[in-house]
C-alpha positions in Angstrom: 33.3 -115.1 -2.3 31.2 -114.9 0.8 31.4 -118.3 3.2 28.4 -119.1 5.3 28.9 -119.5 8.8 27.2 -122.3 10.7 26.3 -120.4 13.9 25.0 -123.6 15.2 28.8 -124.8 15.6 29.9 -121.1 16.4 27.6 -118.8 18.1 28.4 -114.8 19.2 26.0 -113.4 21.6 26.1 -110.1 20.0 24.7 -112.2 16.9 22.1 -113.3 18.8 21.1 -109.8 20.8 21.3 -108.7 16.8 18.9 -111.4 15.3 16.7 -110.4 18.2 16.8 -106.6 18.1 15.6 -107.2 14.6 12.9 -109.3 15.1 14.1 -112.8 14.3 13.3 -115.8 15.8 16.3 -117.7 18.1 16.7 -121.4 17.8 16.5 -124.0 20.6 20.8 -124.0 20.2 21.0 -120.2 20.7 18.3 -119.8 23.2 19.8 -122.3 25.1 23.7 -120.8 24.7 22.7 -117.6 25.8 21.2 -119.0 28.8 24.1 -120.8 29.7 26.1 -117.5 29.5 23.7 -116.0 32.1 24.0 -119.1 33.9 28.2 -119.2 34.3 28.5 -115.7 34.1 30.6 -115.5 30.1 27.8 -113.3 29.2 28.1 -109.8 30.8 25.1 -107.7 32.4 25.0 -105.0 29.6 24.3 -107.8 26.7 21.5 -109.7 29.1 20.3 -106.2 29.4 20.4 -105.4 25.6 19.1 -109.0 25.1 15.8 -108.3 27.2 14.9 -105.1 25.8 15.0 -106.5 22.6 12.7 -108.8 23.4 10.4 -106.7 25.1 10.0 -104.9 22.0 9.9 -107.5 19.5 8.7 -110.3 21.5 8.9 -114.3 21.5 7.1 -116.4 20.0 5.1 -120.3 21.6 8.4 -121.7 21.0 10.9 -119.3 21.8 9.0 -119.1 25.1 9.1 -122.8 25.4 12.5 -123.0 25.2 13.9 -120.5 27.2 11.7 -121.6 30.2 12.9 -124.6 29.7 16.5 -124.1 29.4 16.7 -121.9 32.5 15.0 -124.9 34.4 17.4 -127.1 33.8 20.2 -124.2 34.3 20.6 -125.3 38.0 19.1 -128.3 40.4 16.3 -130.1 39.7 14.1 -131.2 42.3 13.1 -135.3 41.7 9.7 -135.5 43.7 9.7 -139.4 42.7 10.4 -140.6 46.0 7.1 -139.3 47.3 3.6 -141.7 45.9 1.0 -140.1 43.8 0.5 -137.0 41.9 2.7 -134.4 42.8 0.2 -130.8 42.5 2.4 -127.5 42.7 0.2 -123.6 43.6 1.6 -120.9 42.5 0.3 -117.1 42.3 1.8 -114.2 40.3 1.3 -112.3 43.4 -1.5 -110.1 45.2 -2.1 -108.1 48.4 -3.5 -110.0 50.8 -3.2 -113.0 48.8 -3.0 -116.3 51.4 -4.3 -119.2 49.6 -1.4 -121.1 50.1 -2.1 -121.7 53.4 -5.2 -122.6 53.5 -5.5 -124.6 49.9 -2.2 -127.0 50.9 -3.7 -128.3 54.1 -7.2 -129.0 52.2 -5.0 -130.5 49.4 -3.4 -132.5 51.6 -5.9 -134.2 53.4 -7.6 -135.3 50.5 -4.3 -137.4 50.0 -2.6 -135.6 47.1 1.1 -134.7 48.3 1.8 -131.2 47.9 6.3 -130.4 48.3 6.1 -126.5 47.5 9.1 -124.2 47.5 7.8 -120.7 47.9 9.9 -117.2 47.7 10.1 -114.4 49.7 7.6 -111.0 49.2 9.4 -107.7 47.5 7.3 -105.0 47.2 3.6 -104.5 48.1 3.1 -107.9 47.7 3.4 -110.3 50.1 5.6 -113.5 49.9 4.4 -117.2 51.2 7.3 -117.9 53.0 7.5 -115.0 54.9 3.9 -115.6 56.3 5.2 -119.1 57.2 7.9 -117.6 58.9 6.0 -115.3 61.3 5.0 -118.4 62.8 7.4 -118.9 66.3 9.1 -121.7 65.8 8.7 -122.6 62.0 11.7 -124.0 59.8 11.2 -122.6 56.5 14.8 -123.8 55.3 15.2 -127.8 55.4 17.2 -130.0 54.3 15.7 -131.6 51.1 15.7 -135.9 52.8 13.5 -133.8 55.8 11.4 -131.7 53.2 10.8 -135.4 51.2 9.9 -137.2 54.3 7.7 -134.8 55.9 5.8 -134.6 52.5 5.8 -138.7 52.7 4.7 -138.9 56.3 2.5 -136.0 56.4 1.7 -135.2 53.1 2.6 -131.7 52.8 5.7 -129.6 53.2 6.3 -125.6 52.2 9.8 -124.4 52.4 11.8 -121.6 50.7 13.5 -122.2 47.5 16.5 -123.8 47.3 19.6 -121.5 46.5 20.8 -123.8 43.7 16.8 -123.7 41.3 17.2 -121.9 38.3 20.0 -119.8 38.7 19.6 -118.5 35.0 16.5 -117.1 36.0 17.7 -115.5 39.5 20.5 -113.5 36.9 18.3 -112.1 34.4 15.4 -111.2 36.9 17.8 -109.0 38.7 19.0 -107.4 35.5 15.3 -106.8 33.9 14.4 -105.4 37.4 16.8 -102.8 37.1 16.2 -101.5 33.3 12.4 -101.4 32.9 12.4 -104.7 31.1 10.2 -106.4 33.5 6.8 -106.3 31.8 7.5 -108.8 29.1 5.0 -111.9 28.8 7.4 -114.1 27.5 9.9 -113.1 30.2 7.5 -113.2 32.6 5.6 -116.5 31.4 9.3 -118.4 31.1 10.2 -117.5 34.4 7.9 -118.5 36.3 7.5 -121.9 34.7 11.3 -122.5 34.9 10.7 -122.6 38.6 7.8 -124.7 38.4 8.9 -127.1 36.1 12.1 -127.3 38.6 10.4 -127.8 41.2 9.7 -131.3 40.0 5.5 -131.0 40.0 3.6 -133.2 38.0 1.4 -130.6 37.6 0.4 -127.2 38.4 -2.5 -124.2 39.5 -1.4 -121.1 38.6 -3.5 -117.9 40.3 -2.9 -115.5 37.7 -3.9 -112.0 39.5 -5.9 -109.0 37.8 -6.2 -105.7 38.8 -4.5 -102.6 41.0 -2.7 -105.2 43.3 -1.7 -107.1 40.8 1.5 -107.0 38.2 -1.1 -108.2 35.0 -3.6 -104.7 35.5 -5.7 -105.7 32.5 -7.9 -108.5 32.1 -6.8 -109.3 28.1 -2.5 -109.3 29.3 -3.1 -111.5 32.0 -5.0 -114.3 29.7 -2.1 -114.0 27.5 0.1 -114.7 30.3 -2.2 -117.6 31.4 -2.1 -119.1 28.3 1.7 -119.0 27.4 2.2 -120.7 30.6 -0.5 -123.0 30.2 1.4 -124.2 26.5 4.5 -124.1 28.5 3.6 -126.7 30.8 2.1 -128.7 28.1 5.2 -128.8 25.9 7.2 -130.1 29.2 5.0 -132.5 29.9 2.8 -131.1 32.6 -1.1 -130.5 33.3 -1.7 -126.9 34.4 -4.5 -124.8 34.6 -4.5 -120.9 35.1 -7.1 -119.6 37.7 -7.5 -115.8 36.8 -8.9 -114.1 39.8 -9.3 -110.6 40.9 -7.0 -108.4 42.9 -8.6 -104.9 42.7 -9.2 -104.8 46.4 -7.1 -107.1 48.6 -8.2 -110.6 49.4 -9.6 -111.4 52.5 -9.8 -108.5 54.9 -5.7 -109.2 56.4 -2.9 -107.8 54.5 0.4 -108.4 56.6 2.6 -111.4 57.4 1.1 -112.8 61.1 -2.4 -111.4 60.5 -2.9 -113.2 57.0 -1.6 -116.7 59.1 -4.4 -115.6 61.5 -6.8 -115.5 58.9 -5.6 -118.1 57.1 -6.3 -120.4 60.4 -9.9 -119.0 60.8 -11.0 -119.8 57.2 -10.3 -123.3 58.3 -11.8 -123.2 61.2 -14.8 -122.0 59.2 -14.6 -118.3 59.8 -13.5 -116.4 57.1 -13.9 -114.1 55.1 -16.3 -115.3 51.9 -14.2 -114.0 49.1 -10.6 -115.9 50.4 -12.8 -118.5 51.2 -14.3 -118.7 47.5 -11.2 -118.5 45.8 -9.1 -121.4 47.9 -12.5 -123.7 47.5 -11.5 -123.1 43.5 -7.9 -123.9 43.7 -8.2 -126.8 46.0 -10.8 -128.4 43.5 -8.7 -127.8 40.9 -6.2 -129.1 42.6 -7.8 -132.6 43.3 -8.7 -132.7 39.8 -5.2 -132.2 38.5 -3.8 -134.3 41.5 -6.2 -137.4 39.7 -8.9 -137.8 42.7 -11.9 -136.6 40.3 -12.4 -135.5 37.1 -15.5 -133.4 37.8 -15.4 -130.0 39.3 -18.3 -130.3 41.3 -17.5 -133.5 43.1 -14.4 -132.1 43.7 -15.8 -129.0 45.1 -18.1 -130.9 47.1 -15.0 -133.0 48.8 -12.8 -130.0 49.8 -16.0 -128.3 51.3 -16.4 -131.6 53.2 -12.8 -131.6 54.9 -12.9 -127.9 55.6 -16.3 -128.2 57.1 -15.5 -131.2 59.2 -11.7 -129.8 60.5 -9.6 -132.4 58.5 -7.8 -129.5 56.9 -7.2 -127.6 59.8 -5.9 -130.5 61.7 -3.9 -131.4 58.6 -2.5 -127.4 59.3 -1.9 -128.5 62.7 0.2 -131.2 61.6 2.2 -129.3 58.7 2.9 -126.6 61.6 4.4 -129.2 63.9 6.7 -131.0 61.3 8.3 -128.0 60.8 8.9 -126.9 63.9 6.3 -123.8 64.8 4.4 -123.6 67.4 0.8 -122.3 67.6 -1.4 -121.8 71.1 -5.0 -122.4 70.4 -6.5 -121.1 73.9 -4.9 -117.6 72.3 -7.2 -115.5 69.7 -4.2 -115.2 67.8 -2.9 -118.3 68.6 0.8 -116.6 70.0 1.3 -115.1 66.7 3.1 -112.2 66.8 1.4 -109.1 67.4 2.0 -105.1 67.3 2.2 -102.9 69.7 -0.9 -100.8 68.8 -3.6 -100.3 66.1 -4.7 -97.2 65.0 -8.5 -96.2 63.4 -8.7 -94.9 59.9 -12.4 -93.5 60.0 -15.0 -92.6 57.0 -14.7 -89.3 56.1 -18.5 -89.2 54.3 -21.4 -91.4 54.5 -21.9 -93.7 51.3 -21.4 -97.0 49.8 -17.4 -98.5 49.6 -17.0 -98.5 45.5 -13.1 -99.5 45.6 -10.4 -100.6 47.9 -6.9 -99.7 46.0 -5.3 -102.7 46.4 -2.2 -101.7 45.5 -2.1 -98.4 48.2 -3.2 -101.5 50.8 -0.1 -103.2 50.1 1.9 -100.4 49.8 0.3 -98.9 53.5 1.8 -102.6 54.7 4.8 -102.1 53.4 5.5 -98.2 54.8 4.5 -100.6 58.2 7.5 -103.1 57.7 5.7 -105.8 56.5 7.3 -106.2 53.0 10.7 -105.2 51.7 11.9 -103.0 49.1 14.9 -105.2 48.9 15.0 -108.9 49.4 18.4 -108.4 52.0 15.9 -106.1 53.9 14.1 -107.5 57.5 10.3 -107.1 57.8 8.1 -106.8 60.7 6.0 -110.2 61.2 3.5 -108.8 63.4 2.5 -105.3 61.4 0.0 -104.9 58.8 -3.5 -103.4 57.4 -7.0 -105.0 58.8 -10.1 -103.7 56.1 -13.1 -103.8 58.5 -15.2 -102.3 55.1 -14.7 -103.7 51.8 -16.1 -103.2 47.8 -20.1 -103.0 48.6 -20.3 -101.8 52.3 -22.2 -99.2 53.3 -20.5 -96.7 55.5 -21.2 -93.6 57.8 -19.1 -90.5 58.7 -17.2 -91.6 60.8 -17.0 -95.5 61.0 -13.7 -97.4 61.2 -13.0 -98.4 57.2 -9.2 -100.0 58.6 -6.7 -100.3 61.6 -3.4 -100.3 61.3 -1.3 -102.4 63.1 2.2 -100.6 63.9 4.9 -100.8 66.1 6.1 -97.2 65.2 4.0 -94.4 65.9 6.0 -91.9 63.6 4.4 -93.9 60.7 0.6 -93.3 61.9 0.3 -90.3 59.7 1.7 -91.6 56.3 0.2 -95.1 56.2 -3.3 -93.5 57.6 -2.8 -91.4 54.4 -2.3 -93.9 52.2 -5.2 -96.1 53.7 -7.8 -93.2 53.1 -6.9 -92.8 49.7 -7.1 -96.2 48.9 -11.1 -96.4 50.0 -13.3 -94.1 47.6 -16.8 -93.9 49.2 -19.6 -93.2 46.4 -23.7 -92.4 46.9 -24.5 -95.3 45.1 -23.6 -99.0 45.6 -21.4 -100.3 43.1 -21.7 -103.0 40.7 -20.7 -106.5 42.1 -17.4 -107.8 40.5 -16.6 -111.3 39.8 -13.6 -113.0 41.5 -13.3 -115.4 39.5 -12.9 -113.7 35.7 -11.5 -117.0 34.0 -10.3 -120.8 33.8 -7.9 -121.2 31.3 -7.1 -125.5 31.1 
């Protein structure tokens, strides 16, 4: 006679790759088993990696999803914001070129009293990471110790620093392992890790910028609402408010892509100089962000408020004062205010006369990269001051001949290649193309 086996009092992990593989749903007990395998290392890399193809093909479901993200945020530290007052608000993007909002939407955020304490990661790839524009910065402290990162966000009401070593450890495993066997492109994998972070990050709640479009890892419209809305449920089920942003990233946001140049940009959009489309989105997630934080409950009063503290300098003094707390140091009689700079800068001219129909976002951040401004690895070092400036954009009209980009390079062996890249990344048309929205959804 056959004896069932209660695999909630004994549980195999080749049962549960198996269940998975064909198509059956985990419970809490398993999901949460497995992830303590990945946490303390009894679970090997071969069965995580079988484990994650198997979802990728067969998926997760609401609660599956649930689950894991919340197991893995509990898999490490936890960060307890309660010592700070107030609504705690957390940002976070799935990552673009050019993408800078941080640093502009904290300081605005800020200084309308809602305490933002943000752990941010490091860029890989062609996108560029928050803390590593933070960084380029001479002077600034990006790792603190958490009483420092606590009191600065009580005394000034904003810190961003880079994630503790010890946050979701679970996640920091099986990352590495879908990175390396194609299993990255999972919604549920995708959805559960980000919001493992968030959640233990200790937020109350959240703005997520969900990207979409070349530059972007969601290239389709439909996946990255799908993405949106499993985090949005997520958040929910733990307990938090969050509302996904979906913007888009077919050309690169603002006209800076690179580490030092995006802070420059960064500080002329509050100073009220910059460009419209970086300014449009950050106006967006900073009124969200007073809504979730409690200060309104209506979008345009909101929007009205941030507009009000960018206009009159509050947020840029509030960026001052950020800046300071963490040690950098910034020179305002300089135009770049003593950020780093290259050595030289090199035109990438027009080849035809027309209209500017697309700006490749992803060839942008990938002409960045060839410059040193990102990593292929995150043990590799990156060049703060290098980087791509778009002087033409989606919608401009262009001669033969006119400047469409400079690079900014401190190696001249890597003119030819990243001008390469740059020109293939513009496609100039006889007509004027068809304004796009940047803002393609709200998802609460």
């Amino acid at each position: 006679m056959e004896i069932a086996v209660n695999k909630e009092l004994k549980m195999d992990f080749q049962d549960i790759i198996r269940e998975k593989r064909d198509g059956q749903t985990l419970s809490e007990k398993e999901i949460g088993y497995l992830v303590k395998g990945i946490s303390d290392g009894s679970l090997p890399d071969y069965q995580i990696a079988a484990w994650a193809m198997a979802v990728y093909f067969q998926g997760m479901d609401d609660r599956e999803t649930r689950d894991l993200a919340m197991a893995m945020a509990y898999s490490g530290e936890v960060v307890d914001l309660s010592f700070i007052p107030g609504i705690k608000v957390d940002k976070h993007s799935t990552g673009g070129v050019g993408d800078k909002t941080t640093l502009i939407v904290t300081p605005l955020v800020a200084a309308a009293g809602i305490p933002v304490a943000k752990m941010s990661g490091r860029g890989l790839g062609h996108t560029g990471g928050t803390v590593d524009k933070y960084a380029s910065i001479p002077g600034f402290q990006v790792e603190r110790k958490f009483p420092d990162f606590i009191k600065q966000v009580q005394q000034v009401g904003a810190a961003v620093v880079s994630q503790s070593g010890n946050l979701v450890p679970a996640d920091k495993r099986l990352y590495a392992i879908r990175d390396v066997t194609a299993t990255v492109e999972s919604i549920p994998l995708i959805a559960s890790s980000i919001m493992s972070k968030k959640i233990a990050s200790g937020a109350n709640s959240i703005i997520l910028d969900v990207k979409v479009g070349s530059g972007a890892f969601m290239k389709e419209q439909e996946k990255a609402e799908e993405l949106a809305r499993t985090m949005v449920e997520i958040g929910k089920r733990a307990g938090r408010r969050v509302i996904s942003v979906l913007s888009d990233m077919e050309q690169p946001l603002g006209r800076m892509v690179g580490n030092a140049l995006e802070v420059k940009e960064a500080i002329d959009t509050l100073k009220g100089r910059g460009s419209q489309d970086l300014l449009e989105l950050s106006l967006v997630l900073a009124s969200y962000m007073l809504i979730l934080g409690g200060k309104t409950s209506s979008l345009e009063e909101a929007r009205e408020s941030v507009r009000e503290i960018l206009v009159s300098g509050r947020g840029w003094e509030k960026f001052q004062e950020m800046i300071a707390a963490q040690g950098g140091e910034l020179k305002q009689e300089m135009e770049n205010y003593g950020l780093p700079q290259a050595l030289s800068k090199q035109e990438v001219k027009a080849a035809k006369s027309g209209y500017v129909s697309a700006v490749n976002a992803f060839l942008i951040g990938h002409t960045a990269m060839m410059l040193g401004a990102g990593r292929a690895r995150l043990e590799d070092d990156i060049d703060y001051a290098v980087g791509v400036e778009l002087l033409k954009k989606t919608g401009d009209p262009v001669q033969a001949g006119d400047t469409l980009a400079l690079l900014h390079l401190n190696d001249e062996k890597r003119i030819e290649p990243a001008s390469l890249e740059v020109s293939r990344a513009y496609i100039i048309s006889p007509d004027p193309p068809q304004k796009k929205r940047l803002i393609l959804d709200i998802i609460e």
